[in-house]
PDB file of N, CA, C and O in Angstrom, chain B, residues numbered from 101:
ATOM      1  N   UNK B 101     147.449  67.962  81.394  1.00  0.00           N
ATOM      2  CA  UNK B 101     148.356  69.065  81.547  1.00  0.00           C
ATOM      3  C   UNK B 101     148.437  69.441  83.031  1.00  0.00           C
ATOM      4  O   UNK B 101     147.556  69.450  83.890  1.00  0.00           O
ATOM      5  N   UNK B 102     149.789  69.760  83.096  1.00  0.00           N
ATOM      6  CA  UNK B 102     150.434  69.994  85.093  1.00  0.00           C
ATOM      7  C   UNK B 102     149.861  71.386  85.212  1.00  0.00           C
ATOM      8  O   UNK B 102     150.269  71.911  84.175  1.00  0.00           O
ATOM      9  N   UNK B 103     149.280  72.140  85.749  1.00  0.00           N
ATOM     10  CA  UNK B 103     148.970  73.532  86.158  1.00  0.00           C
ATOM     11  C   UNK B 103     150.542  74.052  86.866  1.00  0.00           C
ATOM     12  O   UNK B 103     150.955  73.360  87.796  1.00  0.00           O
ATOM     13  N   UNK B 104     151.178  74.952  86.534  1.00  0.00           N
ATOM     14  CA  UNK B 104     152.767  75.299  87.252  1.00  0.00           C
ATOM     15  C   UNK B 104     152.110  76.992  87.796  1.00  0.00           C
ATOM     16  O   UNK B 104     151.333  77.808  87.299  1.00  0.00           O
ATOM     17  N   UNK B 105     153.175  76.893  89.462  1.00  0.00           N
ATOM     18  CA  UNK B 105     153.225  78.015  89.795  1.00  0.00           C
ATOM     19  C   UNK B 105     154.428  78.913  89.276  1.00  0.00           C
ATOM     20  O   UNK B 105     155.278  79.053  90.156  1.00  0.00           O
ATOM     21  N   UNK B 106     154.657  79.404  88.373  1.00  0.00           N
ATOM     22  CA  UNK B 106     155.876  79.767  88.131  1.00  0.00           C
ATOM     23  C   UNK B 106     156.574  80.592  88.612  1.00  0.00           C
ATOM     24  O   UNK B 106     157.796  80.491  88.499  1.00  0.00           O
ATOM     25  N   UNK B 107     155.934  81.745  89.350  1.00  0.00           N
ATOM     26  CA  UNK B 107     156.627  82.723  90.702  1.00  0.00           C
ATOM     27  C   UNK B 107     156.505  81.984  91.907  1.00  0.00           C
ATOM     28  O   UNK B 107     156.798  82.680  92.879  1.00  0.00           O
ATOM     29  N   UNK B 108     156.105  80.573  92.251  1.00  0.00           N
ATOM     30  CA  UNK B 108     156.108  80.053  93.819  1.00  0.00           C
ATOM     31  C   UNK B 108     155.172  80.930  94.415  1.00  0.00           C
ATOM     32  O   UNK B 108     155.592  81.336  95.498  1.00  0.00           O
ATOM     33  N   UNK B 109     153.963  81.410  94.081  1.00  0.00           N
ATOM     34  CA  UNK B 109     153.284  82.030  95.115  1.00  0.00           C
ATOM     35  C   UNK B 109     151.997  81.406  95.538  1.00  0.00           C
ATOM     36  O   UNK B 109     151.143  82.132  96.046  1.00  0.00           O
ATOM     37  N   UNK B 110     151.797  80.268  95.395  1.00  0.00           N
ATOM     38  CA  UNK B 110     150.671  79.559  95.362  1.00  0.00           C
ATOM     39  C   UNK B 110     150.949  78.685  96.763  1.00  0.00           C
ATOM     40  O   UNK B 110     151.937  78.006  97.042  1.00  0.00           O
ATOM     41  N   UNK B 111     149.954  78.887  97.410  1.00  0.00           N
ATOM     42  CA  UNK B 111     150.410  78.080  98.884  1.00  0.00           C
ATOM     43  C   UNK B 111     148.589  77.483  99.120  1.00  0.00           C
ATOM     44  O   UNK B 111     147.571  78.176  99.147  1.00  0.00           O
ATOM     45  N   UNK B 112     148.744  75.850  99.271  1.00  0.00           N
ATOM     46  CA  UNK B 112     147.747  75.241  99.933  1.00  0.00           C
ATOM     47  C   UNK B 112     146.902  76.056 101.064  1.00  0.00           C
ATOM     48  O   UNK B 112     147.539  76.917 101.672  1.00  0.00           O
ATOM     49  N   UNK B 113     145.641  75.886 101.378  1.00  0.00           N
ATOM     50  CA  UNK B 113     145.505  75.767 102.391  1.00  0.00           C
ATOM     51  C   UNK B 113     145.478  75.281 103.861  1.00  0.00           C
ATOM     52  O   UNK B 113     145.247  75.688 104.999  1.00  0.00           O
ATOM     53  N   UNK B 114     145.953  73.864 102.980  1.00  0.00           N
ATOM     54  CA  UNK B 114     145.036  72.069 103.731  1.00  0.00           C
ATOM     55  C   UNK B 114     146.461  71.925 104.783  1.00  0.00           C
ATOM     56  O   UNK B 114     146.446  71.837 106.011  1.00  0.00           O
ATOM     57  N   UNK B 115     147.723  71.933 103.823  1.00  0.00           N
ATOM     58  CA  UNK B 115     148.693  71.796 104.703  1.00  0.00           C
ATOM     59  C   UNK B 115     149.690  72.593 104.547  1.00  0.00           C
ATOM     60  O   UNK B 115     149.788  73.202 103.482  1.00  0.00           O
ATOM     61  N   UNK B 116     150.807  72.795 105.741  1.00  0.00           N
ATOM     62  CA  UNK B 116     152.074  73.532 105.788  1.00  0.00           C
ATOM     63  C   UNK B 116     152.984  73.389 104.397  1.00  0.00           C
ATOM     64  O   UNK B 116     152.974  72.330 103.770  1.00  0.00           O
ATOM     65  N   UNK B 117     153.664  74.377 104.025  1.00  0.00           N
ATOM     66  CA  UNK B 117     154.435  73.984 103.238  1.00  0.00           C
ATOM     67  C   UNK B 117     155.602  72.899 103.190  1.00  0.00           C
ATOM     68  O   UNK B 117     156.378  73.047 104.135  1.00  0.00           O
ATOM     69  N   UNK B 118     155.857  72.078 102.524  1.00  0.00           N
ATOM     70  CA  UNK B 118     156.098  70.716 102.485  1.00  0.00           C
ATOM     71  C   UNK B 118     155.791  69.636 103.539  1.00  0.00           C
ATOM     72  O   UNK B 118     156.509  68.719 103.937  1.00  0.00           O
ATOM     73  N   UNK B 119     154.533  69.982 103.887  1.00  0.00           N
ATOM     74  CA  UNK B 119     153.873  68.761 104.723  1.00  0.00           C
ATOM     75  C   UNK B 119     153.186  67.465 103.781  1.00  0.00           C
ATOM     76  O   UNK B 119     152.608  67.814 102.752  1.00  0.00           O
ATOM     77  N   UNK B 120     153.233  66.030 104.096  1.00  0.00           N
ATOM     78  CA  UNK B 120     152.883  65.293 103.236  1.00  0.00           C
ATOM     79  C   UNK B 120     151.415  65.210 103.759  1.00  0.00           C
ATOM     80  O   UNK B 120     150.458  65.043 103.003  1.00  0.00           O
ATOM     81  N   UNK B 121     151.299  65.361 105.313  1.00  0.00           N
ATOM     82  CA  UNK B 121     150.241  64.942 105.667  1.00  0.00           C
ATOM     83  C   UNK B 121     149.773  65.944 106.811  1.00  0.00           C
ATOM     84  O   UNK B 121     150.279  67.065 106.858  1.00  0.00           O
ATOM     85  N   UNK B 122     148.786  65.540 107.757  1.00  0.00           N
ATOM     86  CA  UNK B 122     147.919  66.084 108.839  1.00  0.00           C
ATOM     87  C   UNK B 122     148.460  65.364 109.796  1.00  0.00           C
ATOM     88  O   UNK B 122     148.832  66.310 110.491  1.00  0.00           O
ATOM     89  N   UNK B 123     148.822  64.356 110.425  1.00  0.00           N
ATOM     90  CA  UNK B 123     149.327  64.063 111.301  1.00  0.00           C
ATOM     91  C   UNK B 123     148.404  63.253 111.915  1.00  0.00           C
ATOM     92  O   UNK B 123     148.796  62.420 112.732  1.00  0.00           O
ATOM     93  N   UNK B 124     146.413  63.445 111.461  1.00  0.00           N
ATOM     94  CA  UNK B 124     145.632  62.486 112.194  1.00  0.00           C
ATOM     95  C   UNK B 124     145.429  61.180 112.768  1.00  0.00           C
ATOM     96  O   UNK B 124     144.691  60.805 113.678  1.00  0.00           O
ATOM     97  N   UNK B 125     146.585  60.328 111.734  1.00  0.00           N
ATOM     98  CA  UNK B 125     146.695  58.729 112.181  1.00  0.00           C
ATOM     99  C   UNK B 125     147.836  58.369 112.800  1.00  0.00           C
ATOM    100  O   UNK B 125     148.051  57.206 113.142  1.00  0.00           O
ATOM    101  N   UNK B 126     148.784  59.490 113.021  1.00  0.00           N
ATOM    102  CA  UNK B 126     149.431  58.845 113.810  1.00  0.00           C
ATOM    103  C   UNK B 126     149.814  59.485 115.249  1.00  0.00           C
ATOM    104  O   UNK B 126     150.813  59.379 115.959  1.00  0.00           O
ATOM    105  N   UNK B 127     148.561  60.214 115.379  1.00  0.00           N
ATOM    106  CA  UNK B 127     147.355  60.627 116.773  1.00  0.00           C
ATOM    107  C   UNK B 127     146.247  59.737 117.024  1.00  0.00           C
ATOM    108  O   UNK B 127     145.537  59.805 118.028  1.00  0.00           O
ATOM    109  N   UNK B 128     146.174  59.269 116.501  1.00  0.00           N
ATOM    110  CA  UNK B 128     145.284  58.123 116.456  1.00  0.00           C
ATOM    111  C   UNK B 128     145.227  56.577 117.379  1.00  0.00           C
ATOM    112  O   UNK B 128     144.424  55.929 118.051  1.00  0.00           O
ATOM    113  N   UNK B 129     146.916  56.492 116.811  1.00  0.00           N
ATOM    114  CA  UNK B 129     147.014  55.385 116.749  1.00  0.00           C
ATOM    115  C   UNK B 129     148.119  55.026 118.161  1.00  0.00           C
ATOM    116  O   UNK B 129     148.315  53.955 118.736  1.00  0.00           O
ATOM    117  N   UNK B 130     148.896  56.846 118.488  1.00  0.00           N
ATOM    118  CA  UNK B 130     148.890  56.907 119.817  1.00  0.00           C
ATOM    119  C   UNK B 130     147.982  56.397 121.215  1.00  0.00           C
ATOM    120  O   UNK B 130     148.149  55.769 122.261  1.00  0.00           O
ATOM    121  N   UNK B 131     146.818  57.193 120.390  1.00  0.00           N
ATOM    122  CA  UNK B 131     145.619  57.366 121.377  1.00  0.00           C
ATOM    123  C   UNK B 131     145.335  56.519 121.676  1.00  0.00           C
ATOM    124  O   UNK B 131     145.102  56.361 122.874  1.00  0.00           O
ATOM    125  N   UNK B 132     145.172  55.391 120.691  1.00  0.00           N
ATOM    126  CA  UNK B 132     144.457  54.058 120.656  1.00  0.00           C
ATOM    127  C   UNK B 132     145.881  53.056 121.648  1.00  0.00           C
ATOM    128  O   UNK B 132     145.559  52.014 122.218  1.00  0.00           O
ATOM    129  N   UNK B 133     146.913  53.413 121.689  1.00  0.00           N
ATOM    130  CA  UNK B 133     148.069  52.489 121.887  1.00  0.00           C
ATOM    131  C   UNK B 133     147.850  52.401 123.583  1.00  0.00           C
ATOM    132  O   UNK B 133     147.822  51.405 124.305  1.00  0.00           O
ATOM    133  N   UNK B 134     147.680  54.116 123.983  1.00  0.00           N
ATOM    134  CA  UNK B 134     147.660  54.421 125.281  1.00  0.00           C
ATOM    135  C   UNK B 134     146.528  53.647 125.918  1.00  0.00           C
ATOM    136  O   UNK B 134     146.740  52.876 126.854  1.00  0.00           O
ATOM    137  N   UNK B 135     145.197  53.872 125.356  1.00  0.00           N
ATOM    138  CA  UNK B 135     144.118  53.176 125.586  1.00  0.00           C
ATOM    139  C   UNK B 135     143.672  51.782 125.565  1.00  0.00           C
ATOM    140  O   UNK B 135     142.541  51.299 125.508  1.00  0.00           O
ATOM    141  N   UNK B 136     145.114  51.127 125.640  1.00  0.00           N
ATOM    142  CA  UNK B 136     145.195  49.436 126.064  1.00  0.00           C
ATOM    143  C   UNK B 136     145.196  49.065 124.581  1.00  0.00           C
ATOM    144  O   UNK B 136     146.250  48.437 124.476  1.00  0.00           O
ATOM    145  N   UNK B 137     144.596  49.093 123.319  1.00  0.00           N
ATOM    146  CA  UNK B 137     144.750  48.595 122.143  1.00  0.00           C
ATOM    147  C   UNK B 137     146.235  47.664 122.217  1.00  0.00           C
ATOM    148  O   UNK B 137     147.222  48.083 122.822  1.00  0.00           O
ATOM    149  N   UNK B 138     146.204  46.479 121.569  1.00  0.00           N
ATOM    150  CA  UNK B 138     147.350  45.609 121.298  1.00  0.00           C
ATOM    151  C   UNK B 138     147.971  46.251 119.965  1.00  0.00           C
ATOM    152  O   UNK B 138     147.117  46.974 119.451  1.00  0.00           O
ATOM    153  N   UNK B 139     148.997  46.238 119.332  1.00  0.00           N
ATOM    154  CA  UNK B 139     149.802  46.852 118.133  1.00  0.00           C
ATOM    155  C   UNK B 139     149.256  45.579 117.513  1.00  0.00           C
ATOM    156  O   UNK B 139     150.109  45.419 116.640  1.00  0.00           O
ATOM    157  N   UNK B 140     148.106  44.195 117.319  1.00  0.00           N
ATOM    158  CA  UNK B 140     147.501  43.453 116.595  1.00  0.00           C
ATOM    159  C   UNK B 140     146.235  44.592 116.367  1.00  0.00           C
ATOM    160  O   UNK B 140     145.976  45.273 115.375  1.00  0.00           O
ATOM    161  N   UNK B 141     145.661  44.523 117.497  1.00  0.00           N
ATOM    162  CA  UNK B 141     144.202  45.069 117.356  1.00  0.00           C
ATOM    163  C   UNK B 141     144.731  46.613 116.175  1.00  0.00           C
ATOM    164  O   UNK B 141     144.208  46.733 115.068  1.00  0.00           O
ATOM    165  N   UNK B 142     145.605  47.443 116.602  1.00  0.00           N
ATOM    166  CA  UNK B 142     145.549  48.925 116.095  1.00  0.00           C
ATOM    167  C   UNK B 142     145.693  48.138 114.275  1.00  0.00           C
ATOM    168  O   UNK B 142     144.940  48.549 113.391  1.00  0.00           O
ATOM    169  N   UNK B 143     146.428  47.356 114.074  1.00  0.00           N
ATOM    170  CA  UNK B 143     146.797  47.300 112.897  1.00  0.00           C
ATOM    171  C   UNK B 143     145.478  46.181 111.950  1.00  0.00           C
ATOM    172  O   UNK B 143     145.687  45.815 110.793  1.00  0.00           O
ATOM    173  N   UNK B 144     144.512  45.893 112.540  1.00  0.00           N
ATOM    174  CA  UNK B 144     143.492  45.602 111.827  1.00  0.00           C
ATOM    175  C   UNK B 144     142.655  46.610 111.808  1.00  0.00           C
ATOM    176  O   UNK B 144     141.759  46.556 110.966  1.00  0.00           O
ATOM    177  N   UNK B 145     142.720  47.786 112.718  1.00  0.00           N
ATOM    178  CA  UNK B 145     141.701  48.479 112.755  1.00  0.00           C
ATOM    179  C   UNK B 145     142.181  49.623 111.237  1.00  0.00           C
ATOM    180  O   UNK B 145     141.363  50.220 110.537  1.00  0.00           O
ATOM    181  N   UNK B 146     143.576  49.648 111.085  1.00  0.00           N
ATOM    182  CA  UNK B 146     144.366  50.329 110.049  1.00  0.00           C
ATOM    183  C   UNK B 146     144.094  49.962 109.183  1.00  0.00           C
ATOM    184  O   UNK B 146     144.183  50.736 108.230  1.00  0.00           O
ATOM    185  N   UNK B 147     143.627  48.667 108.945  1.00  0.00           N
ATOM    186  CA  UNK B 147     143.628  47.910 107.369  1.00  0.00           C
ATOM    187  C   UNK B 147     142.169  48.381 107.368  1.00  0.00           C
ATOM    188  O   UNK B 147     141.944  49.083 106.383  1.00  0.00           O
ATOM    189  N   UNK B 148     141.147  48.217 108.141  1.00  0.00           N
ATOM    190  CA  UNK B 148     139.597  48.168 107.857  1.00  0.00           C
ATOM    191  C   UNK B 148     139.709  49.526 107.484  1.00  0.00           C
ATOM    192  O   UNK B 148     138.920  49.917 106.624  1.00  0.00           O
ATOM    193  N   UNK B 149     140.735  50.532 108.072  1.00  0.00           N
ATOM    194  CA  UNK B 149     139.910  52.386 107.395  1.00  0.00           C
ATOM    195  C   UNK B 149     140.332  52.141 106.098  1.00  0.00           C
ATOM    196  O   UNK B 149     139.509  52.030 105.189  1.00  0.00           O
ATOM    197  N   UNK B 150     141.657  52.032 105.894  1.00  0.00           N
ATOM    198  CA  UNK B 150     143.009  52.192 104.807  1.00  0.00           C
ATOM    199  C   UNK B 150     142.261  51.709 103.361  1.00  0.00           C
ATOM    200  O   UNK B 150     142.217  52.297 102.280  1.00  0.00           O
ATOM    201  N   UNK B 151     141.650  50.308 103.803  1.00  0.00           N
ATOM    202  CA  UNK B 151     141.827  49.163 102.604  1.00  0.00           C
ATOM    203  C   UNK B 151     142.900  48.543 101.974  1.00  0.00           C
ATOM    204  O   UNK B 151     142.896  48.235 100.782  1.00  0.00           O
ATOM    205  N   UNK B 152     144.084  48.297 102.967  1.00  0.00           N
ATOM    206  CA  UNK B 152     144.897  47.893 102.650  1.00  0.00           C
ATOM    207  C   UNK B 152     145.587  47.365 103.744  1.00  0.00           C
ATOM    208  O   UNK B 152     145.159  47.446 104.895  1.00  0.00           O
ATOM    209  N   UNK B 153     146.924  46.679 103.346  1.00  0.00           N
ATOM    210  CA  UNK B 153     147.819  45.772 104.700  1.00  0.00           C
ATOM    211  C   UNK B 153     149.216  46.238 104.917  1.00  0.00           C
ATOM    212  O   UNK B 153     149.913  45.715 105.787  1.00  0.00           O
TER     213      UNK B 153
END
């Protein structure tokens, strides 16, 4: 069973309202881009957190 807000007054803490995410990986992956990383190297390092390709 779905738990419903039915007056809309229920607001996350974690994120903004209609945010999907935090924004951490793709600060990340800036950081890492600036810091000489190849767009090979960033994207194995993506699969080893992720578990996925």
């Amino acid at each position: 069973m779905v738990q419903r807000d039915r007056r809309g007054m229920f607001h996350t803490q974690l994120f903004e309202p209609y945010q999907r995410r935090d924004g951490w990986l793709e600060t990340a992956i800036i950081k890492m881009y600036q810091n000489g990383m190849s767009t090979r190297e960033i994207g194995k390092f993506i699969e080893r957190i992720l578990g996925s390709s």
